[in-house]
N, C-alpha and C positions, 0 to 999 in steps of 0.2 A: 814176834815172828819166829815162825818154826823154817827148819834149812833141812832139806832132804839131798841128796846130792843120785842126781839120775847116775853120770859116768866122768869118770876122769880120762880122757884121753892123749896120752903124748903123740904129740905131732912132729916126727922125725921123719918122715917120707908122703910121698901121695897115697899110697895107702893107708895108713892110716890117717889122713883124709876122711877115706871114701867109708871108713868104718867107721869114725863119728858120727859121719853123715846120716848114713843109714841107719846108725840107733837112734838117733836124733827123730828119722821121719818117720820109724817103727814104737816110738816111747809111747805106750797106753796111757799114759798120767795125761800127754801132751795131746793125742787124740782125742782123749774126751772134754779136753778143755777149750781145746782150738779148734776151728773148723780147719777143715781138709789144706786151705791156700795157707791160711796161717802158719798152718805146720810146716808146709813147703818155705816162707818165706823167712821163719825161724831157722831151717837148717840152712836154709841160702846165706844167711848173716853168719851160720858156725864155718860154713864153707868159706866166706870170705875172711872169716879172721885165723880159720887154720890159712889159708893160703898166706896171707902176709904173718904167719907164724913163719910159714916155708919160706917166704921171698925174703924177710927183711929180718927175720931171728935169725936165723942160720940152721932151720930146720932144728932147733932147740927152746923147746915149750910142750905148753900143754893146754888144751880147749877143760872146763871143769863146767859141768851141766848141774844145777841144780835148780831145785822147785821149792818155791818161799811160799809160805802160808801168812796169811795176814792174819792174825788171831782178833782183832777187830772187828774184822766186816766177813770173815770168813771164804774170801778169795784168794787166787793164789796166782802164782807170775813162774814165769820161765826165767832163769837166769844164766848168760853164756858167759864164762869169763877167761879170755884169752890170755896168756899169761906169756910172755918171751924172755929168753938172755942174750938180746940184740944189741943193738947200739942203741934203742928207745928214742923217742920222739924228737925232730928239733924243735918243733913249732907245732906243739898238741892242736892250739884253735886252726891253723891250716888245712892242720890236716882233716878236720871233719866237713871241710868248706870244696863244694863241687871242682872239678878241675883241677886241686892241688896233688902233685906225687912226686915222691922223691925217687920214683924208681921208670920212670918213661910209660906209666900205664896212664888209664883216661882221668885216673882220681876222683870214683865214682863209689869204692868201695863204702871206706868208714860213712861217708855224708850218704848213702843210699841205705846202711846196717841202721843211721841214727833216725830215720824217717820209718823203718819199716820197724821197729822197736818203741817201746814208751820211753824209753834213757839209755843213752851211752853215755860213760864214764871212762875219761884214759886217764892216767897215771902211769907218768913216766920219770926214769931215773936214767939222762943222758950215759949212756957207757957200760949202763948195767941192765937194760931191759925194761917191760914194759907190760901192763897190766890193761885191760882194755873191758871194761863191763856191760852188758845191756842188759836192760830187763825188758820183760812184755808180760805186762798183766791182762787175767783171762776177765772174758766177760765188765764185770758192771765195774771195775780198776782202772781199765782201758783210758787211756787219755779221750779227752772227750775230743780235742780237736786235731786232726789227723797231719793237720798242713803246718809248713812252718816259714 
């Protein structure tokens, strides 16, 4: 597997947010690989993991975009990886389960990031922060079954 890294971005305010965002839904790699929704539904997932970067890191982290080549079958995947120095997860399986939040919101994000992705992966270190992965592989990669 080859690792190209689109952009690093620190997530210490809203704006820089809105600057992920938007490289995210301008990335050439990711428009010719994804149709038009995909790529919107890809930045909606960076969006939501910079945001609980903001609500639950203490606005200390960083979103890191890179694009994984499968030297195999010669396809490739998007990969967001959320990275925090929060208090990190108490209960990682909760948290990707509909309705769970520690913070008074609908608890819609992570279980809504893991349905529009092929994998989410958290790794957490209580105390010390928290690492949060997805992938979405383009084309014939793609999980074949969407529902879960």
């Amino acid at each position: 597997m080859n690792r190209t890294t689109l952009g690093r971005f620190d997530i210490l305010a809203d704006a820089d947010l809105h600057i992920a965002v938007f490289n995210i839904q301008s990335n050439m790699r990711l428009r010719g690989s994804f149709s038009a929704t995909d790529v919107v539904m890809i930045a909606t997932v960076a969006s939501e993991f910079g945001r609980n970067i903001l609500k639950y890191g203490g606005a200390r982290g960083y979103l890191l975009v890179s694009w994984i080549e499968d030297d195999t079958c010669g396809n490739g995947a998007i990969e967001i990886q959320a990275v925090d120095y929060g208090p990190g997860f108490i209960d990682v399986e909760a948290a990707v389960k509909d309705g769970y939040s520690t913070g008074g919101t609908l608890g819609l994000g992570l279980p809504g990031a893991a349905r529009i992705m092929d994998s989410l992966e958290i790794k957490s270190q209580p105390g010390c922060g928290a690492t949060v992965t997805a992938k979405k592989w383009a084309r014939s990669n793609a999980r074949p079954n969407r529902s879960r």
